[in-house]
PDB file of the backbone (N, CA, C, O) and the ligand in Angstrom, with CONECT records:
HET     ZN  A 101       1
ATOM      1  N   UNK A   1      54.328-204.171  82.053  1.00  0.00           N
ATOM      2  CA  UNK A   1      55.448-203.249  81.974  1.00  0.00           C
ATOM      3  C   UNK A   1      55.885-203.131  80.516  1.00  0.00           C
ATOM      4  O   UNK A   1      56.034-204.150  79.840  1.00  0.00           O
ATOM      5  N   UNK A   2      56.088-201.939  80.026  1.00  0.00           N
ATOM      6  CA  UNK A   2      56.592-201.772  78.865  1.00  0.00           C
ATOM      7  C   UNK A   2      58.136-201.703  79.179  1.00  0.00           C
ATOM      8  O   UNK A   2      58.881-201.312  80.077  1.00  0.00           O
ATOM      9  N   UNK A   3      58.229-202.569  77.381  1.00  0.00           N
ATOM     10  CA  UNK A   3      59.858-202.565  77.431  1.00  0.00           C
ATOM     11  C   UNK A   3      60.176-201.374  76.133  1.00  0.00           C
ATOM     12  O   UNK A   3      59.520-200.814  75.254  1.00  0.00           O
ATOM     13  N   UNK A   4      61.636-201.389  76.637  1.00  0.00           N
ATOM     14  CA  UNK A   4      62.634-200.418  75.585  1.00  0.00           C
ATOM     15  C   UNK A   4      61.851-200.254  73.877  1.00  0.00           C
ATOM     16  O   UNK A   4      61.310-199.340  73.255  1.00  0.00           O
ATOM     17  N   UNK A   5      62.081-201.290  73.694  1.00  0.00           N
ATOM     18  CA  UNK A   5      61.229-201.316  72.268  1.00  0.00           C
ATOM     19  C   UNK A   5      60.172-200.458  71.825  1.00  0.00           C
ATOM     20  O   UNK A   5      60.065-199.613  70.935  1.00  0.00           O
ATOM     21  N   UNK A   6      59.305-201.000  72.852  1.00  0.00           N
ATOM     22  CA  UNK A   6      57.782-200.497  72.626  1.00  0.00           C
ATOM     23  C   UNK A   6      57.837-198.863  72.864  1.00  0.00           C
ATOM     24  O   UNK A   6      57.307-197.962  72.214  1.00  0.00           O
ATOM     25  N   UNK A   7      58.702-198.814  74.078  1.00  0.00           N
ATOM     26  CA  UNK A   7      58.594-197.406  74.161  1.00  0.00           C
ATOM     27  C   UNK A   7      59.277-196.432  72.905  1.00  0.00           C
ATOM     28  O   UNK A   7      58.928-195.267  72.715  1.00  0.00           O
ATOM     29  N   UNK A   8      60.019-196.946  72.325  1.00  0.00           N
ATOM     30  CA  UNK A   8      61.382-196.339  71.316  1.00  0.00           C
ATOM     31  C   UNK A   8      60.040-196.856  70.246  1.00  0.00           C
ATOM     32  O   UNK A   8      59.978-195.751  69.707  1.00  0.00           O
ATOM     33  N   UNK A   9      59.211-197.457  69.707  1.00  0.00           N
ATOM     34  CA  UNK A   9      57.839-197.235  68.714  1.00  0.00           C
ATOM     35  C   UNK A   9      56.924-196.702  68.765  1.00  0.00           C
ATOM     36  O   UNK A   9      56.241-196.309  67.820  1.00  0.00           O
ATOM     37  N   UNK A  10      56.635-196.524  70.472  1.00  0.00           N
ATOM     38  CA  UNK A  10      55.653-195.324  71.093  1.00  0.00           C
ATOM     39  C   UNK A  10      56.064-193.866  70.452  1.00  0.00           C
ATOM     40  O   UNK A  10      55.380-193.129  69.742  1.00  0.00           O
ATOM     41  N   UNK A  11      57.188-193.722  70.858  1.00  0.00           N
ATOM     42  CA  UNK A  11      58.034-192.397  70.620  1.00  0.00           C
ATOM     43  C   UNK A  11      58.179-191.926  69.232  1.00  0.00           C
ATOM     44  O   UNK A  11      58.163-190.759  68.839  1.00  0.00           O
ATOM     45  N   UNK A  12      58.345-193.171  68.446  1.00  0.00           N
ATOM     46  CA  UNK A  12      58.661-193.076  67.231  1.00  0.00           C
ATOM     47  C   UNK A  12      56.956-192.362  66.331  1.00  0.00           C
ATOM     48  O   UNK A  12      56.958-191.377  65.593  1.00  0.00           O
ATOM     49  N   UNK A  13      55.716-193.187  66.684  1.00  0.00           N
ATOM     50  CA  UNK A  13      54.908-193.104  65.892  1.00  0.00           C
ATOM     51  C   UNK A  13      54.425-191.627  66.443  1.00  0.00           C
ATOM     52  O   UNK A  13      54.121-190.829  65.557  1.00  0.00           O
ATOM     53  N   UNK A  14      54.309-191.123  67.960  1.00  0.00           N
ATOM     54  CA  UNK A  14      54.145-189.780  68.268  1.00  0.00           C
ATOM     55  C   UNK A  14      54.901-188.787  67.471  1.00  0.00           C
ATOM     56  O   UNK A  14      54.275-187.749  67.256  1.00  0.00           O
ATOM     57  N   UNK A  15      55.934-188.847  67.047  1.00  0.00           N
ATOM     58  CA  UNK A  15      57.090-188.016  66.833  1.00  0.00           C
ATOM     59  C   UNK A  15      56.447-187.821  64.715  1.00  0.00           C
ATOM     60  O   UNK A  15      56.352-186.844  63.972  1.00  0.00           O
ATOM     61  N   UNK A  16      56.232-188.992  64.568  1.00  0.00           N
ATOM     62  CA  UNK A  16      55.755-189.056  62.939  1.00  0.00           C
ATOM     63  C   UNK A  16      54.382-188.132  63.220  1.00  0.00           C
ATOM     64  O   UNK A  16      54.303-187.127  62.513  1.00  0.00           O
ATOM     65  N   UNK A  17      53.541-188.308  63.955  1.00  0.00           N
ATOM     66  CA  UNK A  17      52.046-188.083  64.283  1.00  0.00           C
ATOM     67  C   UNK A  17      51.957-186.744  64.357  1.00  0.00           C
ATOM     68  O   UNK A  17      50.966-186.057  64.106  1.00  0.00           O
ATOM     69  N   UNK A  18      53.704-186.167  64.935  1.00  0.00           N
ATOM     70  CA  UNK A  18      53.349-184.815  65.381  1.00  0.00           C
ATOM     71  C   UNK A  18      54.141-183.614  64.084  1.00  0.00           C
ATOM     72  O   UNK A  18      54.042-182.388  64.033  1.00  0.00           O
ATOM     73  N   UNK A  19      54.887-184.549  63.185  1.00  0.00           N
ATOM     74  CA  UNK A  19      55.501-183.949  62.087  1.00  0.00           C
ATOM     75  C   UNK A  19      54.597-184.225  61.236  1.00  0.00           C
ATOM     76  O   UNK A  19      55.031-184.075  60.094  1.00  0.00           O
ATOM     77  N   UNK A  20      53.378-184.611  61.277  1.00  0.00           N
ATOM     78  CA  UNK A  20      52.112-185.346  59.841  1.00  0.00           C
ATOM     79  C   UNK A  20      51.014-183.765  60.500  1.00  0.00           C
ATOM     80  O   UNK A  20      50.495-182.955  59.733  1.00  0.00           O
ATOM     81  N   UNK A  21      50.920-183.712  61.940  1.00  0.00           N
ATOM     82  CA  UNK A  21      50.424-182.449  61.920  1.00  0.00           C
ATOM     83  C   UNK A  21      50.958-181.023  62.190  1.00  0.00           C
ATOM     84  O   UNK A  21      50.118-180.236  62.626  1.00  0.00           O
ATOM     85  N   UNK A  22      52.155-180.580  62.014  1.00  0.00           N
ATOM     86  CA  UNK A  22      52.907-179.262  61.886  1.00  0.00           C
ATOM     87  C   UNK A  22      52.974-179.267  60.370  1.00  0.00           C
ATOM     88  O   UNK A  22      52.387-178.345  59.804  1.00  0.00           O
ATOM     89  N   UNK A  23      53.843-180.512  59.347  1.00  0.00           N
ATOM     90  CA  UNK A  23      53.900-180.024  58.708  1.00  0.00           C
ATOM     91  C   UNK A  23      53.393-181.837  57.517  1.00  0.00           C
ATOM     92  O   UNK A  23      53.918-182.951  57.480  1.00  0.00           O
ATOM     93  N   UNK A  24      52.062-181.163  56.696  1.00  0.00           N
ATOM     94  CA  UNK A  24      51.421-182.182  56.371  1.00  0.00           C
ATOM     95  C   UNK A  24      51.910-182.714  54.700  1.00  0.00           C
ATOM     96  O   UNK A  24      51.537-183.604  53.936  1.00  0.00           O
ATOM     97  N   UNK A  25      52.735-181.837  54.667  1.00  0.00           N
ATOM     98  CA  UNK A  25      53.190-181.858  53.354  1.00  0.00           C
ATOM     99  C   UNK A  25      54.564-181.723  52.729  1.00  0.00           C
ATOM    100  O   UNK A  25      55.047-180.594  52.804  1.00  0.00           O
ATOM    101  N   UNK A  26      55.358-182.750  52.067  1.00  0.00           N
ATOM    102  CA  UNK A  26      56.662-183.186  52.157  1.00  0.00           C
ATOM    103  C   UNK A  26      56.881-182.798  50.365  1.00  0.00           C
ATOM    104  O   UNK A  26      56.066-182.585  49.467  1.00  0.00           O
ATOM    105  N   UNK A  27      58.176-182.833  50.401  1.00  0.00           N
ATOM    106  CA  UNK A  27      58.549-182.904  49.182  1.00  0.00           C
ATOM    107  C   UNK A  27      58.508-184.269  48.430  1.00  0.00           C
ATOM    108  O   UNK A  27      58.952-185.329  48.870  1.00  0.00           O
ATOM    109  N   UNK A  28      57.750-184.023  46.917  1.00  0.00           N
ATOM    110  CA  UNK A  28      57.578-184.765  46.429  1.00  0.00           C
ATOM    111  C   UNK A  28      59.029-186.138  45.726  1.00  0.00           C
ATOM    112  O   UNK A  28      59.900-185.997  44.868  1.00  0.00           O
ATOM    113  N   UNK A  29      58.817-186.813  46.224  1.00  0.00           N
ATOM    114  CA  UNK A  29      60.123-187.964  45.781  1.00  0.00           C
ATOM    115  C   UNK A  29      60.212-188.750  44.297  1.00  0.00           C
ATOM    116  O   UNK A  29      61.074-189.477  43.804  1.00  0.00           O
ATOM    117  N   UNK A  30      58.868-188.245  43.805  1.00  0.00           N
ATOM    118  CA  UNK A  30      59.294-188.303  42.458  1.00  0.00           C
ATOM    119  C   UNK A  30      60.254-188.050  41.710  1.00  0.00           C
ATOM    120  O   UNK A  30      61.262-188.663  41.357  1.00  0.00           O
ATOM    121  N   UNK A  31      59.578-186.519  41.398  1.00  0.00           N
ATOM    122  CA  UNK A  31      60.707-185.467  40.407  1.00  0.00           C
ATOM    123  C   UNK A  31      61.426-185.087  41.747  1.00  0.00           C
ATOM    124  O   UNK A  31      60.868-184.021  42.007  1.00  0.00           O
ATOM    125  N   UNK A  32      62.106-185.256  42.509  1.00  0.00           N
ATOM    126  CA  UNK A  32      62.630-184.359  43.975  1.00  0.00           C
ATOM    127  C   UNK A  32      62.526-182.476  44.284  1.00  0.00           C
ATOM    128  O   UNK A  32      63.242-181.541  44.641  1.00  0.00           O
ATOM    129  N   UNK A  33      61.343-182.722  43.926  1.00  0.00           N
ATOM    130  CA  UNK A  33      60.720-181.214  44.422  1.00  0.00           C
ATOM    131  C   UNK A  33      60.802-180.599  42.936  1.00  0.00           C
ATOM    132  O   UNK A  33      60.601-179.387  42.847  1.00  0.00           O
ATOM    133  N   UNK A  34      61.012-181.148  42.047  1.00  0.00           N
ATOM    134  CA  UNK A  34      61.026-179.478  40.852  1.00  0.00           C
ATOM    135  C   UNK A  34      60.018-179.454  40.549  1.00  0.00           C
ATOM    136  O   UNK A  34      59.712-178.298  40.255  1.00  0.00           O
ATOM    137  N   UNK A  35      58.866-180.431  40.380  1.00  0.00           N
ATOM    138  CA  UNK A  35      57.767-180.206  39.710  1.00  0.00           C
ATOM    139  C   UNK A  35      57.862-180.654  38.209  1.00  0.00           C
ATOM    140  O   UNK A  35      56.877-180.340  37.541  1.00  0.00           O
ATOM    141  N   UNK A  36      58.819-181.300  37.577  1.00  0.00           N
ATOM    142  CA  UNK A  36      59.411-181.774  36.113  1.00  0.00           C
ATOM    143  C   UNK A  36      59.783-182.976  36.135  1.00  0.00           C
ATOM    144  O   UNK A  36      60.547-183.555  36.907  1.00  0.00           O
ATOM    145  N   UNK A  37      59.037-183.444  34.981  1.00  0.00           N
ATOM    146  CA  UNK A  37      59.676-185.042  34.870  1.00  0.00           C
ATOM    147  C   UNK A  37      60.298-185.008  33.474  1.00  0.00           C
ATOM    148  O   UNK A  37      59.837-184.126  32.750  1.00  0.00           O
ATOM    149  N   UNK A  38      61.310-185.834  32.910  1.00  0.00           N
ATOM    150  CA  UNK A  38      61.910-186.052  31.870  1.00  0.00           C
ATOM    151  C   UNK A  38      60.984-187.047  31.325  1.00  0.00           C
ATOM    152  O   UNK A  38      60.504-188.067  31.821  1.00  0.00           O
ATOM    153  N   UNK A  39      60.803-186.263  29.703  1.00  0.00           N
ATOM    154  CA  UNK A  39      59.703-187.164  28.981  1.00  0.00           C
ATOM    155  C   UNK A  39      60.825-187.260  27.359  1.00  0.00           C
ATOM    156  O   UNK A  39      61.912-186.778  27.042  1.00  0.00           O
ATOM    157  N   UNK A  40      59.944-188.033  26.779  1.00  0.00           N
ATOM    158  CA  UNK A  40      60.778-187.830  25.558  1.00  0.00           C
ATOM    159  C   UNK A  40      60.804-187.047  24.760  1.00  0.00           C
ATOM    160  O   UNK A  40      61.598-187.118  23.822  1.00  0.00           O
ATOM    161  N   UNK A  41      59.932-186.067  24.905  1.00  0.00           N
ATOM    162  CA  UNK A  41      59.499-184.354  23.890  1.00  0.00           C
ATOM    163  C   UNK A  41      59.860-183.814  25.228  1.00  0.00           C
ATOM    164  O   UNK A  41      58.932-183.409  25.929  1.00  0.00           O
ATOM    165  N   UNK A  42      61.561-183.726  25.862  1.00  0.00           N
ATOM    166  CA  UNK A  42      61.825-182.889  26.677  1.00  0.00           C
ATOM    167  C   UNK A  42      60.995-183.062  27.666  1.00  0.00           C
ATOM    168  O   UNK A  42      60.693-184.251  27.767  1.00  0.00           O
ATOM    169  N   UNK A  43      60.090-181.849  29.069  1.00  0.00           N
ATOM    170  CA  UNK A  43      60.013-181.961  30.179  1.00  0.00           C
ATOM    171  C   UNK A  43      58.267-181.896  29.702  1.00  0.00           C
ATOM    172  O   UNK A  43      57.673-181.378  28.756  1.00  0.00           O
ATOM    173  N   UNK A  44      57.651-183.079  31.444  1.00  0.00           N
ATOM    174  CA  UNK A  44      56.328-182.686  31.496  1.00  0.00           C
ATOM    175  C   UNK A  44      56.174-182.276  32.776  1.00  0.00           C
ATOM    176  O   UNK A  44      57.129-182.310  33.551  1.00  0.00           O
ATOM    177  N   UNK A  45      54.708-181.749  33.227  1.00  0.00           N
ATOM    178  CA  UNK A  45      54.720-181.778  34.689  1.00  0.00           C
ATOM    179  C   UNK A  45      54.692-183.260  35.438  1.00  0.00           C
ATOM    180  O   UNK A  45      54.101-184.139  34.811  1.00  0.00           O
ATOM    181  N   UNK A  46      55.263-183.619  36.696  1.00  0.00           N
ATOM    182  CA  UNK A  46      55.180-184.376  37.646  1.00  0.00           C
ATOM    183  C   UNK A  46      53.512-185.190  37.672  1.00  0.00           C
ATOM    184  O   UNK A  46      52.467-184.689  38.085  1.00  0.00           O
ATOM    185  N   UNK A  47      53.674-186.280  37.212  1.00  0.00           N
ATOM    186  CA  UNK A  47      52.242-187.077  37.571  1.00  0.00           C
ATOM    187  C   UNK A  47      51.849-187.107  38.889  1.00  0.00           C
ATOM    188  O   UNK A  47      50.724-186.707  39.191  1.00  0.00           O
ATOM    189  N   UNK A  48      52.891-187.674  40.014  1.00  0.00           N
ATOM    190  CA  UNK A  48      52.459-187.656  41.232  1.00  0.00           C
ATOM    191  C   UNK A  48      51.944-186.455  41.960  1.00  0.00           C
ATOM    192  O   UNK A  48      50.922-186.482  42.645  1.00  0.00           O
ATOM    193  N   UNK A  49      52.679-185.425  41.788  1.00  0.00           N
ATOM    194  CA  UNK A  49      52.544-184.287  42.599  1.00  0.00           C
ATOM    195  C   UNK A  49      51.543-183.121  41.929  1.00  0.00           C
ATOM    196  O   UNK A  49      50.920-182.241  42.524  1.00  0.00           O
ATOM    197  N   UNK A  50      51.618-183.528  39.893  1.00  0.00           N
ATOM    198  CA  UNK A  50      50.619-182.497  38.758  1.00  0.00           C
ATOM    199  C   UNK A  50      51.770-181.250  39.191  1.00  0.00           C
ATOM    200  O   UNK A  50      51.001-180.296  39.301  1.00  0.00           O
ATOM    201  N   UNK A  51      52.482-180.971  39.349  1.00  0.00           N
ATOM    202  CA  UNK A  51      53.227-179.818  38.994  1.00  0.00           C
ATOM    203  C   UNK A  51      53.402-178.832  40.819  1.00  0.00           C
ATOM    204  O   UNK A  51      53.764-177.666  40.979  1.00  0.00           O
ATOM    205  N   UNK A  52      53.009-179.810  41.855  1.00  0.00           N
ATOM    206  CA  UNK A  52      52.819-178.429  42.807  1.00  0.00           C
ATOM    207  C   UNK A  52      54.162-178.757  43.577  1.00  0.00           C
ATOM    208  O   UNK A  52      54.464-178.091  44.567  1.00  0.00           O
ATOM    209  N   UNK A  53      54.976-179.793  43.117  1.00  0.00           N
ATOM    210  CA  UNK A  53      56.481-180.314  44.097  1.00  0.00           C
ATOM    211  C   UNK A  53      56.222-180.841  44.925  1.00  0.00           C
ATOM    212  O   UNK A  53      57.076-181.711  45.092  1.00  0.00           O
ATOM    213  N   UNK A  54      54.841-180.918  46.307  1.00  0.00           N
ATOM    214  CA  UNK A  54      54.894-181.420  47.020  1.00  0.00           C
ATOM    215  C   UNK A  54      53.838-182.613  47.233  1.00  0.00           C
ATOM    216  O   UNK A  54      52.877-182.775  46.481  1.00  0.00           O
ATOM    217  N   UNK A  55      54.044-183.201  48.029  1.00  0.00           N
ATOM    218  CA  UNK A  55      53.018-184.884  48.227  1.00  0.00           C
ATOM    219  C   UNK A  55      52.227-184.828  49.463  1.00  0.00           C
ATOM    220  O   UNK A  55      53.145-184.079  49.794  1.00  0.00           O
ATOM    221  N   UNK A  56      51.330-184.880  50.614  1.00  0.00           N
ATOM    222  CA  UNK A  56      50.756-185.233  51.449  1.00  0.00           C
ATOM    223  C   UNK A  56      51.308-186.126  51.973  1.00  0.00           C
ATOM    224  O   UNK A  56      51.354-187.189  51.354  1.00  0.00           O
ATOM    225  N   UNK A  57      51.780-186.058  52.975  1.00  0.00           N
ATOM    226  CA  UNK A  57      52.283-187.085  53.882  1.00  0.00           C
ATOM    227  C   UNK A  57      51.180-188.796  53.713  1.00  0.00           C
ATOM    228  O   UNK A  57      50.059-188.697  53.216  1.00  0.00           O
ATOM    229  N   UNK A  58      51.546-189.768  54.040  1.00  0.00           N
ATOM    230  CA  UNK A  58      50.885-190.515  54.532  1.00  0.00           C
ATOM    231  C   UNK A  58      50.477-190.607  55.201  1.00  0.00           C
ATOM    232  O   UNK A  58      49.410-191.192  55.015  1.00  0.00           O
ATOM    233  N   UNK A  59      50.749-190.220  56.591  1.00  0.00           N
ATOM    234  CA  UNK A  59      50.532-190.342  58.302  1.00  0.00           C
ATOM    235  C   UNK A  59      48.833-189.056  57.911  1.00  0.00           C
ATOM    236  O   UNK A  59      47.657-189.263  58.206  1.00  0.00           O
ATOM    237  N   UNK A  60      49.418-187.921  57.232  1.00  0.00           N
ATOM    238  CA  UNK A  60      48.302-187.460  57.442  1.00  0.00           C
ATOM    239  C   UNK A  60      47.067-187.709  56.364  1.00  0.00           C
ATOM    240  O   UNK A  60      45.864-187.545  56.566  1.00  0.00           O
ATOM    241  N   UNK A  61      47.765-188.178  55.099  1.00  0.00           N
ATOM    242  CA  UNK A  61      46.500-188.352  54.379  1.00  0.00           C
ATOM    243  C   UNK A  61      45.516-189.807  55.367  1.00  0.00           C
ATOM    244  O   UNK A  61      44.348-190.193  55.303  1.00  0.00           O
ATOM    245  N   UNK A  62      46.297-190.091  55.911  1.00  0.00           N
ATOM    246  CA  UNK A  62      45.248-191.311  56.964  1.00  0.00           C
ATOM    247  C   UNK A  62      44.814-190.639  57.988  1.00  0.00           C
ATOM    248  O   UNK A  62      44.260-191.455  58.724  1.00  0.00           O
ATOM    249  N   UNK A  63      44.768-189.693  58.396  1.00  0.00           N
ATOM    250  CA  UNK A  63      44.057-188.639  59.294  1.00  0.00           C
ATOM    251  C   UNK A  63      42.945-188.255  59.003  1.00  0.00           C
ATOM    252  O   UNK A  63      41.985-188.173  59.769  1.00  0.00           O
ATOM    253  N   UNK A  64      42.996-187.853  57.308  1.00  0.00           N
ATOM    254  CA  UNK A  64      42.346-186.860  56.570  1.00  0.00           C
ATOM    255  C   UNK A  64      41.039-187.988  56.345  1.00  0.00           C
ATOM    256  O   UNK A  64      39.907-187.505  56.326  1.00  0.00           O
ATOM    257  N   UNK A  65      41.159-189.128  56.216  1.00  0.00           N
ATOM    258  CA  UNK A  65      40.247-190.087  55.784  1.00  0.00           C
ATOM    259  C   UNK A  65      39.303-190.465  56.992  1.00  0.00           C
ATOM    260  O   UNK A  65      38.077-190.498  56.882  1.00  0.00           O
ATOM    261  N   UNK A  66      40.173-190.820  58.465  1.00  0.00           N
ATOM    262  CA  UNK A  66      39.443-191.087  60.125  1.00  0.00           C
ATOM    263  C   UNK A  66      39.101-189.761  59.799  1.00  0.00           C
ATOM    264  O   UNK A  66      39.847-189.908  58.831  1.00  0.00           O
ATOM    265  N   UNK A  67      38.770-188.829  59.699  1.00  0.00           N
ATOM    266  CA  UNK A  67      38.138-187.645  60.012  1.00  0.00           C
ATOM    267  C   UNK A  67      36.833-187.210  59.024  1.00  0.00           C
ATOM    268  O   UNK A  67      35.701-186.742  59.147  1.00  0.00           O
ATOM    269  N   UNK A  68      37.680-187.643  58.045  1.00  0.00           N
ATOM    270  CA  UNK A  68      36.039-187.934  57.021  1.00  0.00           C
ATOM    271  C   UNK A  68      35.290-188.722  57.571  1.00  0.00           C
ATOM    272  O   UNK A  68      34.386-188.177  58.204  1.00  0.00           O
ATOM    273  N   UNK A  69      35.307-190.003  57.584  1.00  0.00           N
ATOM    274  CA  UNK A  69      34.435-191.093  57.973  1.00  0.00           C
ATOM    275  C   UNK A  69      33.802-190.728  59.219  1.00  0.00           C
ATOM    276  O   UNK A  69      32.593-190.835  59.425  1.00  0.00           O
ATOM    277  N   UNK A  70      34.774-190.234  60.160  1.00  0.00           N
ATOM    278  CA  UNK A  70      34.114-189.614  61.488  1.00  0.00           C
ATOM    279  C   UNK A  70      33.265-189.072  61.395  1.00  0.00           C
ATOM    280  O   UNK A  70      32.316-189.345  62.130  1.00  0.00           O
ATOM    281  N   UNK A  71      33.147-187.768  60.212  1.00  0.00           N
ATOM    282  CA  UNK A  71      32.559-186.787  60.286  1.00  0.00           C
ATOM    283  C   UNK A  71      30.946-187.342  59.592  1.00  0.00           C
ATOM    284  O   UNK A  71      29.830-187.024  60.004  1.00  0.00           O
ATOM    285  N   UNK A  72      31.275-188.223  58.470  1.00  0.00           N
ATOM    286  CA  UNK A  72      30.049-188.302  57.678  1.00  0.00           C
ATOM    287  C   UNK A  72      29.518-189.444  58.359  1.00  0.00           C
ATOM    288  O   UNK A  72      28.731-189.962  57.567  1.00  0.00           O
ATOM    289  N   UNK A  73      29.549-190.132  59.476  1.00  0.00           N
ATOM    290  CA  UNK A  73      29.294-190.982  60.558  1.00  0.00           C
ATOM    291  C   UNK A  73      28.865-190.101  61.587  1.00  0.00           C
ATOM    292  O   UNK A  73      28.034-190.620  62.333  1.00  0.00           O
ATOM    293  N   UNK A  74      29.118-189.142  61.807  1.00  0.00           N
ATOM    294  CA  UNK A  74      28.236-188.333  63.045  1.00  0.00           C
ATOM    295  C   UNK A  74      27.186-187.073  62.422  1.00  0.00           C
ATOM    296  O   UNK A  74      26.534-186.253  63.068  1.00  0.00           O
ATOM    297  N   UNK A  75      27.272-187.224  61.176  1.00  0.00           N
ATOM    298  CA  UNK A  75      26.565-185.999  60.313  1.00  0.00           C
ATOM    299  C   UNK A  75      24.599-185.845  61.419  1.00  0.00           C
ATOM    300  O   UNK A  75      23.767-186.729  61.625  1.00  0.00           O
ATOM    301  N   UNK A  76      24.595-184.836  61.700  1.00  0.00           N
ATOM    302  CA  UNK A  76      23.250-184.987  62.093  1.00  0.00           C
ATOM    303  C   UNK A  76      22.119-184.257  61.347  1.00  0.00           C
ATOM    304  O   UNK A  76      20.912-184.216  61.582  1.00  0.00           O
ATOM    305  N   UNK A  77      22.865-183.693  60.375  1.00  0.00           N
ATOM    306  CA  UNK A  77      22.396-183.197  59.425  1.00  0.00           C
ATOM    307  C   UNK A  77      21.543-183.589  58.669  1.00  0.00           C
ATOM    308  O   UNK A  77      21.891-184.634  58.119  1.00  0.00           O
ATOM    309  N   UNK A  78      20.011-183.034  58.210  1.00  0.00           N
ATOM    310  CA  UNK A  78      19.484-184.413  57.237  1.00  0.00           C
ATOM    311  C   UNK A  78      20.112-183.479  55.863  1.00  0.00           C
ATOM    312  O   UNK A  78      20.441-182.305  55.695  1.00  0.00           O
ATOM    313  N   UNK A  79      20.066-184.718  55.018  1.00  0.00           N
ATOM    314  CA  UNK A  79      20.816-184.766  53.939  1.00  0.00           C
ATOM    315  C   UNK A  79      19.504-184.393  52.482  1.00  0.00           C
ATOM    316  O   UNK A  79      19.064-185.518  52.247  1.00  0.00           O
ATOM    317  N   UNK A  80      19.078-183.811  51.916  1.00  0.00           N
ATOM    318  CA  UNK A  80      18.307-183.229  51.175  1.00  0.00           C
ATOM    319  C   UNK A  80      18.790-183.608  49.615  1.00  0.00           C
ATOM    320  O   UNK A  80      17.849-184.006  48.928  1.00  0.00           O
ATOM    321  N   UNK A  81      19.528-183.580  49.223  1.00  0.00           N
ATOM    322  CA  UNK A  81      19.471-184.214  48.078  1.00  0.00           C
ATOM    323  C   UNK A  81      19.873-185.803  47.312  1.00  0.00           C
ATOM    324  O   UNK A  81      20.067-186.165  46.152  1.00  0.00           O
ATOM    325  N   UNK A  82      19.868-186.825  49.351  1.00  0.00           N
ATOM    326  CA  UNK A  82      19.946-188.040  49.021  1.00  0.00           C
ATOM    327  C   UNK A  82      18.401-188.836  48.941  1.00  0.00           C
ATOM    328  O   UNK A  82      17.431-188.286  49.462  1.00  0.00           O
ATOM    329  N   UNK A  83      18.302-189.765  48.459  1.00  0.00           N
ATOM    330  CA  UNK A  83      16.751-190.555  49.267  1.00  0.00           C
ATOM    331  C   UNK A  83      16.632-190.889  50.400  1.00  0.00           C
ATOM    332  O   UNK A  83      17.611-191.428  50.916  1.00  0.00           O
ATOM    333  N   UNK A  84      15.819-190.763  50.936  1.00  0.00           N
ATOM    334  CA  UNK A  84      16.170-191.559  52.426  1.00  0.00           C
ATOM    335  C   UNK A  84      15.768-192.914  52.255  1.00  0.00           C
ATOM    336  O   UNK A  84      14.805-193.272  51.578  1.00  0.00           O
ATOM    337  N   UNK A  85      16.599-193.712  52.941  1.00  0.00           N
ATOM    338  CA  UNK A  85      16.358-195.310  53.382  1.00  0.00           C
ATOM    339  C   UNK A  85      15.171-195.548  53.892  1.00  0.00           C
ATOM    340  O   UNK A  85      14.610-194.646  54.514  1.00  0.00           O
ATOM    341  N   UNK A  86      14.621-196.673  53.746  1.00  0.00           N
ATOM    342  CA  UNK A  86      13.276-197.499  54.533  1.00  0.00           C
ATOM    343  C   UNK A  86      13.597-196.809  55.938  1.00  0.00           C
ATOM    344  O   UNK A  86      12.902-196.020  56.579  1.00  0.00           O
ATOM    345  N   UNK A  87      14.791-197.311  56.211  1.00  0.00           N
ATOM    346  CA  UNK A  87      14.952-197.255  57.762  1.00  0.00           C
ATOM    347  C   UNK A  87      15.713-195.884  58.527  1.00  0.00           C
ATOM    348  O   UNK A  87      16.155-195.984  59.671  1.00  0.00           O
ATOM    349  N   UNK A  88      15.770-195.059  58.018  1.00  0.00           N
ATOM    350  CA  UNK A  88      15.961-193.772  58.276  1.00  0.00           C
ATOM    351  C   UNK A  88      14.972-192.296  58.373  1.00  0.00           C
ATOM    352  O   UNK A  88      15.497-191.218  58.650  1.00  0.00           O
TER     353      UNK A  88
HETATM  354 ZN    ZN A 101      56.517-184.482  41.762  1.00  0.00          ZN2+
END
């Protein structure tokens, strides 16, 4: 039997899972969205974000990675400009 908890972390990580895929991209918490950081020759662009304001979620950049690996793990493709292995 699940208790209160689990369910209120169930809920919680669905609810992140389902805001990482509507909307995958947050404002950056660096510069807080301007795209400008204070340098000492006045303003540069944002290192974290390079100037675009916004960041990739976490929830989904870890999506983006299970889906790579997935993908280049089921590739059935032969691959032409690698060597092939002894055993391939
Ligand atoms: Zn930024």
């Amino acid at each position: 039997m699940l208790t209160a908890s689990t369910l209120i972390l169930l809920a919680t990580l669905a609810g992140y899972a389902l805001l990482c895929a509507i909307r995958p991209f947050a404002v950056c918490r660096t510069c807080s969205g301007t795209g400008l950081r204070e340098a000492r020759k006045g303003m540069k662009l944002c290192r974290r974000c390079r100037g675009t304001r916004y960041r990739l979620r976490a929830g989904r950049r870890l999506r983006n990675h299970a889906r790579r690996v997935h993908t280049e793990g089921t590739c059935t493709r032969p691959t032409t400009d690698k060597e092939r292995l002894p055993w391939q």
